[in-house]
N, C-alpha and C positions, 0 to 999 in steps of 0.2 A: 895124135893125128899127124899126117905125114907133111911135112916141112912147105911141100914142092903147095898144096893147100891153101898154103897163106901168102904164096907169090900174087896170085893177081887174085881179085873179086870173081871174076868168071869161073875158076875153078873151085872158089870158098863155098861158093850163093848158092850151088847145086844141093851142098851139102845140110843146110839148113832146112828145117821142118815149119809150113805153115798151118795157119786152120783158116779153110776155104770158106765161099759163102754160105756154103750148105753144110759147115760145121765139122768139116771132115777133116782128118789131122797128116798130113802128110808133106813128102818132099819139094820145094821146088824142081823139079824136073829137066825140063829147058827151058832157055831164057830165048826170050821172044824177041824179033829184031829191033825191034823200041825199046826192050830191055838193054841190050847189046849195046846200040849207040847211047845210049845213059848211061853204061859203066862206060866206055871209052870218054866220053866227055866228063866222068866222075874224079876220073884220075887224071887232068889236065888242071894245072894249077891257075883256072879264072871263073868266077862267076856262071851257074849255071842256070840258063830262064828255059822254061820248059812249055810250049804249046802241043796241049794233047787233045786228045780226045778221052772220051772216061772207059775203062774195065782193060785197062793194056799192062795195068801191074808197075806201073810206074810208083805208085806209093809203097809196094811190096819191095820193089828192087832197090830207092832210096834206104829205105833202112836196112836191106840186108848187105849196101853197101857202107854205112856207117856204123853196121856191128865189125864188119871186115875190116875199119880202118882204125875203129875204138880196140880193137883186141891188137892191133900193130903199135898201137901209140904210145911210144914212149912215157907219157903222160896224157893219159888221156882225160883228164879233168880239165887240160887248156886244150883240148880240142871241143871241150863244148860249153859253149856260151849263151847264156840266156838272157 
């Protein structure tokens, strides 16, 4: 996969494959502007509290931002804590 990919989340998260409500297996396509300001806020190093509303993909775009930062991480077994 080409390098320039794992610079930022915005460019990774396109390339990930989900299954929708209705079962269907495919890309994230585009990221929605509620998605957007969640990766910008993802990659600011404080506390992120999130007031939503429900079906904007905001639980879609958290983890396909911490597949993006699990696959960067040096160690990625201290990046997650339970």
């Amino acid at each position: 996969m080409n390098s320039k990919v794992f610079r930022h989340p915005q460019w990774f998260i396109p390339r990930l494959t989900i299954i929708d409500p209705d079962g269907r297996i495919g890309p994230i396509r585009r990221l929605r502007p509620e998605q957007v300001e969640f990766v910008d806020a993802f990659l600011q190093p404080r506390p992120i509290f999130v007031l939503k509303s429900r079906q904007i993909g905001i639980t879609t775009i958290t983890i396909a931002c911490f597949v993006w930062w699990l696959l960067l991480a040096e160690d990625p077994e201290a990046l997650v804590q339970v």
